[in-house]
OpenMM code with the backbone's topology and positions (N, CA, C; nanometers):
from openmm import Vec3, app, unit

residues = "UNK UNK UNK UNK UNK UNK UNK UNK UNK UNK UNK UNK UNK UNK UNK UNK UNK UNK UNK UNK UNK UNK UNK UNK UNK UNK UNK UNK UNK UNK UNK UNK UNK UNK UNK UNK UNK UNK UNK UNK UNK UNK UNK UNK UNK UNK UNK UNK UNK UNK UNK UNK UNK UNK UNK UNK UNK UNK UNK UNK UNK UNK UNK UNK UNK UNK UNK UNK UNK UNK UNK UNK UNK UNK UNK UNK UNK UNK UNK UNK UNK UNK UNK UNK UNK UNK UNK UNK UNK UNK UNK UNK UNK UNK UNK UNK UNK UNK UNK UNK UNK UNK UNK UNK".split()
positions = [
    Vec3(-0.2624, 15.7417, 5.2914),
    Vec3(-0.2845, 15.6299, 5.2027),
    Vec3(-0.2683, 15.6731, 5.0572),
    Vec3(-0.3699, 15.7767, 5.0606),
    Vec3(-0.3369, 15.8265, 4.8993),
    Vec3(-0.1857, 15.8730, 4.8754),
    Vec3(-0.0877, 15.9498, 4.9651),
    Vec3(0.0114, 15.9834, 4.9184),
    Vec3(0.1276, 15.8116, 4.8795),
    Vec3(0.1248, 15.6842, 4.9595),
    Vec3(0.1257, 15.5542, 4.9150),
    Vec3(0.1197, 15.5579, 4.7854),
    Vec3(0.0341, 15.5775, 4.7980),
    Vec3(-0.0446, 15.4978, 4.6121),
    Vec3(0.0281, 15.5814, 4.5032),
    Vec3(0.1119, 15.6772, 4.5406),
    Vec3(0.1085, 15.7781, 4.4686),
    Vec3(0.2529, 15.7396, 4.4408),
    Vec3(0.3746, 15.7106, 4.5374),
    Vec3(0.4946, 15.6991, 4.5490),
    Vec3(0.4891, 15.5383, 4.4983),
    Vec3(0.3655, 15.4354, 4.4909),
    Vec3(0.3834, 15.2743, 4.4597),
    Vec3(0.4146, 15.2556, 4.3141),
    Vec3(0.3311, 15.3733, 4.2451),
    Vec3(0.2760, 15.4249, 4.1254),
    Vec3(0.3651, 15.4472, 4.0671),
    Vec3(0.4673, 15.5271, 4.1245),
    Vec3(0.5907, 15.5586, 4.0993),
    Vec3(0.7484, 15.4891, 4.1199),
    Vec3(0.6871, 15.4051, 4.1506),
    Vec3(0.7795, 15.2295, 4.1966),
    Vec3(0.7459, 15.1436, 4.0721),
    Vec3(0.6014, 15.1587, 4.0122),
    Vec3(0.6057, 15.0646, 3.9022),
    Vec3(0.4891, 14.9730, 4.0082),
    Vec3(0.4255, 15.0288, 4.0981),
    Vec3(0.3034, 14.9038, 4.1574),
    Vec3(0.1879, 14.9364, 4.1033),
    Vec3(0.0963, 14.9425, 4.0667),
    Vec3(-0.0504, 14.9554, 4.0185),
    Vec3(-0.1371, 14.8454, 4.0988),
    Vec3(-0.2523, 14.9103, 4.1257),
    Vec3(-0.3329, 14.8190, 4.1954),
    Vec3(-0.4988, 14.8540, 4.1237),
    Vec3(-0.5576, 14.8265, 4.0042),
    Vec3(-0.6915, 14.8911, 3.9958),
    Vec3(-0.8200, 14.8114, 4.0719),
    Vec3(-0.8572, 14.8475, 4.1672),
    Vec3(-0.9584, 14.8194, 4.2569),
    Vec3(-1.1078, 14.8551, 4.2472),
    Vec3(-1.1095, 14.9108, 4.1121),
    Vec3(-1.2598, 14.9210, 4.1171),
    Vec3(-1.3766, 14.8364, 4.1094),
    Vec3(-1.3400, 14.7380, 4.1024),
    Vec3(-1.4195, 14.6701, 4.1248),
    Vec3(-1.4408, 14.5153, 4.2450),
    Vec3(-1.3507, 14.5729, 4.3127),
    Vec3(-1.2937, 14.4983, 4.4671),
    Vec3(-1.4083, 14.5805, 4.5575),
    Vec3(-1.4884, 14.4810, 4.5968),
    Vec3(-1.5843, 14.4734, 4.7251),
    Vec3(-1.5777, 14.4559, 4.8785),
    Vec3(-1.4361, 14.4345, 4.8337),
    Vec3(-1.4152, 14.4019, 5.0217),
    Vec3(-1.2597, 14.4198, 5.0457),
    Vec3(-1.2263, 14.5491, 5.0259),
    Vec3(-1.1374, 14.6052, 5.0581),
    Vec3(-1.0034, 14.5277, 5.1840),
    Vec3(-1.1091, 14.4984, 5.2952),
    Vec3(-1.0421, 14.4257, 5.4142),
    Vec3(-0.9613, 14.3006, 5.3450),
    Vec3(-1.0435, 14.2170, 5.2423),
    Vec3(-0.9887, 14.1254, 5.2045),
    Vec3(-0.9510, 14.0933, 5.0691),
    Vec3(-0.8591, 14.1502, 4.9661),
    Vec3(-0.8706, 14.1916, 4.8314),
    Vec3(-0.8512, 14.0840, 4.7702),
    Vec3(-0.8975, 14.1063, 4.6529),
    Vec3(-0.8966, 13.9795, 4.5750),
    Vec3(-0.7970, 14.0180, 4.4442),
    Vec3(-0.7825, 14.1471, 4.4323),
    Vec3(-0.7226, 14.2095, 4.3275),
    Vec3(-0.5764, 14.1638, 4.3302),
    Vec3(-0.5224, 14.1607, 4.2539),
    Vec3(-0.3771, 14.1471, 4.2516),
    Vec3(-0.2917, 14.2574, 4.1691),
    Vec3(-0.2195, 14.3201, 4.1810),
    Vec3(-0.1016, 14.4373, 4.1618),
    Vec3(-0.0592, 14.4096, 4.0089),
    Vec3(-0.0424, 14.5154, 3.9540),
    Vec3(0.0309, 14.5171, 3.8156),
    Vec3(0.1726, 14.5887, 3.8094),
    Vec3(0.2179, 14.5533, 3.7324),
    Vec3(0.3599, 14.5916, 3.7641),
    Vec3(0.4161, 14.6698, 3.6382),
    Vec3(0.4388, 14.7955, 3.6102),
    Vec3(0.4620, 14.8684, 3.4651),
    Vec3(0.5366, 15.0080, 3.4994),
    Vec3(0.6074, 14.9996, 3.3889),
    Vec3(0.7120, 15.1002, 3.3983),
    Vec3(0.6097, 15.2810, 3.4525),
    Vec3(0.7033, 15.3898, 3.5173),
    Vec3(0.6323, 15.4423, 3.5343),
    Vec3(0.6401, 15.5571, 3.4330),
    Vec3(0.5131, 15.6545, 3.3473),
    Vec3(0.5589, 15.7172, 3.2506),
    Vec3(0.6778, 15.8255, 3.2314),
    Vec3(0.6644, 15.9339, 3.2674),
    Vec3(0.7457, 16.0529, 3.2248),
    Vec3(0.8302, 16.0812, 3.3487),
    Vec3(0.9135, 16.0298, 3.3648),
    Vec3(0.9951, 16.0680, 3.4637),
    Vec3(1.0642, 16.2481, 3.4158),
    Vec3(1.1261, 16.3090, 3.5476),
    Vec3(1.2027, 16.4280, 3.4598),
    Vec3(1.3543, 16.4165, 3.4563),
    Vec3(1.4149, 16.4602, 3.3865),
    Vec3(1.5514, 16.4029, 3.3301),
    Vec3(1.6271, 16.4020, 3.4634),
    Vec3(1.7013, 16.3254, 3.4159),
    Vec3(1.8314, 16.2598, 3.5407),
    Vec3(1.7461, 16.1901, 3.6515),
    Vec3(1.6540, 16.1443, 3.6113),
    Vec3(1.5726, 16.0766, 3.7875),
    Vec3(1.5464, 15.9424, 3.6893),
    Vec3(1.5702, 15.8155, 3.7644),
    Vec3(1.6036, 15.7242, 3.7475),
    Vec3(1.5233, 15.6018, 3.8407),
    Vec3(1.4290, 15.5145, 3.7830),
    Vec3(1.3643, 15.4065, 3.9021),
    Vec3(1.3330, 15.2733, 3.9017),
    Vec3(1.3964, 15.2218, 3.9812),
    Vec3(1.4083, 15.0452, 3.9598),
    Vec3(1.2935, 15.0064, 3.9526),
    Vec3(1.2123, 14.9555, 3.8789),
    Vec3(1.0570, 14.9709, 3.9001),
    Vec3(1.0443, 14.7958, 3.9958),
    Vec3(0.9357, 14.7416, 4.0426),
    Vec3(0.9030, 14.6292, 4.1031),
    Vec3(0.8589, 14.5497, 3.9836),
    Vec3(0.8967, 14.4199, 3.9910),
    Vec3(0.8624, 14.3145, 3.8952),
    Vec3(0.7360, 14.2199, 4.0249),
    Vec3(0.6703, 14.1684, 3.9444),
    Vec3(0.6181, 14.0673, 4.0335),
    Vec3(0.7074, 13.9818, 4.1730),
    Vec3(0.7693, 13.9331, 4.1479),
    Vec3(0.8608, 13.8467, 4.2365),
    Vec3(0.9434, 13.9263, 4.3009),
    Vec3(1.0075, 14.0542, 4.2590),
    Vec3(1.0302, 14.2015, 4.4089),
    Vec3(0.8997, 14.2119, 4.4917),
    Vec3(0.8030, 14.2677, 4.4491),
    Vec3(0.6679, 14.2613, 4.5192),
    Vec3(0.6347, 14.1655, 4.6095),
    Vec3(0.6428, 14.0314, 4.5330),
    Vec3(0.5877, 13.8920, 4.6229),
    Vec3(0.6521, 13.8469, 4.7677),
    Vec3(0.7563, 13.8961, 4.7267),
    Vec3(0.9169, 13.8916, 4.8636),
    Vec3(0.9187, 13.9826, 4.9495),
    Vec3(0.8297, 14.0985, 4.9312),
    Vec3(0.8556, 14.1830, 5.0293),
    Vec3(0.7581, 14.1054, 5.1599),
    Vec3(0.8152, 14.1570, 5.3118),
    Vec3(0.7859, 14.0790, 5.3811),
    Vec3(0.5950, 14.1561, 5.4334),
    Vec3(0.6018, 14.3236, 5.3425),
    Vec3(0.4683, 14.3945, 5.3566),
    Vec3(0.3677, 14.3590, 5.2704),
    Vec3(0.4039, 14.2980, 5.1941),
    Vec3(0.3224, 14.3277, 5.0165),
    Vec3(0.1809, 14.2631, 5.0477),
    Vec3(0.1387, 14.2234, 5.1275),
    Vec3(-0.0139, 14.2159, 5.1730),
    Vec3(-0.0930, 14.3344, 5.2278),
    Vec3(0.0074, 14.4134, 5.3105),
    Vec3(-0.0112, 14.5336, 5.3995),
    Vec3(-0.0023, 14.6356, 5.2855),
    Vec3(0.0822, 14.6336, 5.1941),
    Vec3(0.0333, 14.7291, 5.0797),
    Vec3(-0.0570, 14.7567, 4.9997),
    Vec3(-0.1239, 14.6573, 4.9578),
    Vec3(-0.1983, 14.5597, 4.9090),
    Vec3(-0.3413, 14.6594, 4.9342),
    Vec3(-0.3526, 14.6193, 5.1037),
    Vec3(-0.4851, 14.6951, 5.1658),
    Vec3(-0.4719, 14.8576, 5.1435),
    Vec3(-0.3306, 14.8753, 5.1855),
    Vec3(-0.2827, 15.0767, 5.1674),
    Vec3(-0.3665, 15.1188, 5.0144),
    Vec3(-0.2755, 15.0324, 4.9223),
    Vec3(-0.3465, 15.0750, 4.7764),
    Vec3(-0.5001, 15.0362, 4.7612),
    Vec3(-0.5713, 14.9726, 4.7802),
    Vec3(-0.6852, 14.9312, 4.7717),
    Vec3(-0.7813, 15.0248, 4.8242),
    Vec3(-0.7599, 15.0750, 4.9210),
    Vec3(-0.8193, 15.1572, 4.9973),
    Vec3(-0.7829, 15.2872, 4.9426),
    Vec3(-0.6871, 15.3281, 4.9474),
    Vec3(-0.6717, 15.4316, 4.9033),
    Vec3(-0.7236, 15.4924, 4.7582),
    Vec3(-0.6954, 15.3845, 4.6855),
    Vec3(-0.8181, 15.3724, 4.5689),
    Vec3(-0.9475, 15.4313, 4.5862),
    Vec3(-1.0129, 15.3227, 4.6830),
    Vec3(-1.1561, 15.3656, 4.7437),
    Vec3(-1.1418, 15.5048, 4.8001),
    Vec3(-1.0504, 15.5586, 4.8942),
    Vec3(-1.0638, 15.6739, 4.9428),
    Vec3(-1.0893, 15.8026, 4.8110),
    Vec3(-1.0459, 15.7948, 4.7168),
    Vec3(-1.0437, 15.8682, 4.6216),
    Vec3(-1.1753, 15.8726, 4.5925),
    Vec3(-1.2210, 15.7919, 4.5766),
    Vec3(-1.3870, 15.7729, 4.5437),
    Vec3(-1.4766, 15.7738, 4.6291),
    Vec3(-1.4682, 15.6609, 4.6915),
    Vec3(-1.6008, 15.6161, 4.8013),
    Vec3(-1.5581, 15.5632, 4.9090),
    Vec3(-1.4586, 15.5698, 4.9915),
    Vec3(-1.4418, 15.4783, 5.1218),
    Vec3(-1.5447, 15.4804, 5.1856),
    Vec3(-1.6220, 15.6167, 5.2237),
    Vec3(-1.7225, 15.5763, 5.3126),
    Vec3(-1.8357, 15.4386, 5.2877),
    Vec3(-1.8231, 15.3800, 5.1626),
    Vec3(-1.9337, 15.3091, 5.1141),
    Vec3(-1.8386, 15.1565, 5.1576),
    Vec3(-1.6919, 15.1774, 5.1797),
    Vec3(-1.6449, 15.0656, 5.2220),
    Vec3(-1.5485, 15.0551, 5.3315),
    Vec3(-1.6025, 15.0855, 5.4706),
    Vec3(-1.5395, 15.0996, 5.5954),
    Vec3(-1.4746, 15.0009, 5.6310),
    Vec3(-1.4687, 14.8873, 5.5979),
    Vec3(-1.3799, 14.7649, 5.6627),
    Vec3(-1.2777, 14.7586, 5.5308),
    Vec3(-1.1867, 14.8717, 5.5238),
    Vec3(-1.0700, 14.8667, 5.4851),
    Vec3(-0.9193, 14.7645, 5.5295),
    Vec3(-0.9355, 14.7722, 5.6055),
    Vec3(-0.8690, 14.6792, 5.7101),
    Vec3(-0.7747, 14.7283, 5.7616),
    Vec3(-0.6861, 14.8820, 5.6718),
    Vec3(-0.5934, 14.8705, 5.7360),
    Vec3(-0.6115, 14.9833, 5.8358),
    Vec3(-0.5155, 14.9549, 5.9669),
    Vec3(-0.5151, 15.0381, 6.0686),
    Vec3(-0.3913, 15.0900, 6.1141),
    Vec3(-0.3598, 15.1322, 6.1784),
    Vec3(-0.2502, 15.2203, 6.1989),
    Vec3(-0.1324, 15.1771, 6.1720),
    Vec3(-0.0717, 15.0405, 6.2430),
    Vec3(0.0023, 14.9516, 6.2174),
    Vec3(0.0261, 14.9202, 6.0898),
    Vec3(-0.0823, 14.9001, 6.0416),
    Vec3(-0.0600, 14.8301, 5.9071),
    Vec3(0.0289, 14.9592, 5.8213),
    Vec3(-0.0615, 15.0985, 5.8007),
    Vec3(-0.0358, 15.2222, 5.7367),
    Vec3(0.1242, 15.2456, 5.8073),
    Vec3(0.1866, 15.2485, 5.8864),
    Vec3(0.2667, 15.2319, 5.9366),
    Vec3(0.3894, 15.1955, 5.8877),
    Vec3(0.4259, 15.0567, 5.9052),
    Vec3(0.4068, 14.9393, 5.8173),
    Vec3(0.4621, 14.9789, 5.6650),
    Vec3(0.3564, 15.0231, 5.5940),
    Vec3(0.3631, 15.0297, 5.4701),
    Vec3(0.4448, 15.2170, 5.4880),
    Vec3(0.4315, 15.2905, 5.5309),
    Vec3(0.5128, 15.3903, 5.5097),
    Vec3(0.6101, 15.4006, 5.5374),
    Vec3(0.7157, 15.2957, 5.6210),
    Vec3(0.8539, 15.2129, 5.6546),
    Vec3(0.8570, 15.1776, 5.5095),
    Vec3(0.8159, 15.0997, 5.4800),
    Vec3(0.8356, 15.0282, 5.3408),
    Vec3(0.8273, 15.1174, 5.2579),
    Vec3(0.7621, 15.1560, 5.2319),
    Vec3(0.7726, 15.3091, 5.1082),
    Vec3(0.9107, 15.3621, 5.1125),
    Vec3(0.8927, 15.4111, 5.2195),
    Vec3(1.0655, 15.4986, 5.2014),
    Vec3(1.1867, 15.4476, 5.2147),
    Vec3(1.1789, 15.3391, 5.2609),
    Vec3(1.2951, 15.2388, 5.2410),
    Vec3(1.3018, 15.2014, 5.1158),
    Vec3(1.2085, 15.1546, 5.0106),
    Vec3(1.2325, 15.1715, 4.8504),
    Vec3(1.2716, 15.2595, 4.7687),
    Vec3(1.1527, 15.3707, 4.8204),
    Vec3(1.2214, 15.4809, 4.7215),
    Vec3(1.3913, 15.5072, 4.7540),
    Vec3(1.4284, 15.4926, 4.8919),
    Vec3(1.5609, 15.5410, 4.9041),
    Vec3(1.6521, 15.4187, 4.8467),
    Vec3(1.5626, 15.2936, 4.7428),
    Vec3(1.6617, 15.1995, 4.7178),
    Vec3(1.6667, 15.1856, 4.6155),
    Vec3(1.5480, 15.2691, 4.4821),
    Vec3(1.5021, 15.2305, 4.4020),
    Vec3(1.4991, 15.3344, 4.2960),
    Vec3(1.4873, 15.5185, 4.3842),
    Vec3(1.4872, 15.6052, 4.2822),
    Vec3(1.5963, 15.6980, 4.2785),
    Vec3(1.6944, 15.6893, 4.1835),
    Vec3(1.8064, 15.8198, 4.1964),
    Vec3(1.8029, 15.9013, 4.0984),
] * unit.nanometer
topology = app.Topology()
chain = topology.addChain("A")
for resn in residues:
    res = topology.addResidue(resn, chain)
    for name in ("N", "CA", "C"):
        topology.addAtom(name, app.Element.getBySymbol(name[0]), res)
């Protein structure tokens, strides 16, 4: 999950969840911003809102980043993450199918 968050981050997805209580069901919504210091010659289509909204996962990511958030901190304090294998799954299909569309 954390390695997700890490490659979304690097897509241009942001998700800050600290203050999201129910992980299973987020209320948070995604920010979308260039990503800082790339190293020379690497190049990345970042996600705008409406790339994000279209993807057919972007709910299933949604929970990946959210959680993974929490995992950094406190998951144990919020076990109904929601996502489960499928879902993580899911979203790591989607990960690498972007980066291989998005970063050269």
């Amino acid at each position: 999950m954390v390695t997700c968050r890490v490659f979304w981050s690097l897509l241009g997805v942001v998700i800050d969840s600290r203050a999201e209580t129910s992980p299973g069901m987020p209320a948070v919504r995604s920010e979308f911003r260039q990503f800082g210091a790339l190293p020379a010659g690497v190049a990345v289509r970042s996600f705008s809102k409406t790339d994000f909204d279209t993807l057919p996962t972007a709910h299933d990511i949604t929970l990946v980043l959210v959680a993974a958030n929490k995992c950094v901190a406190h998951l144990d304090e919020y076990p109904d993450h929601g996502v489960t294998e499928d879902v993580l799954d899911r979203v790591i299909d989607t990960t690498i199918e972007e980066i291989k569309g998005r970063v050269s």
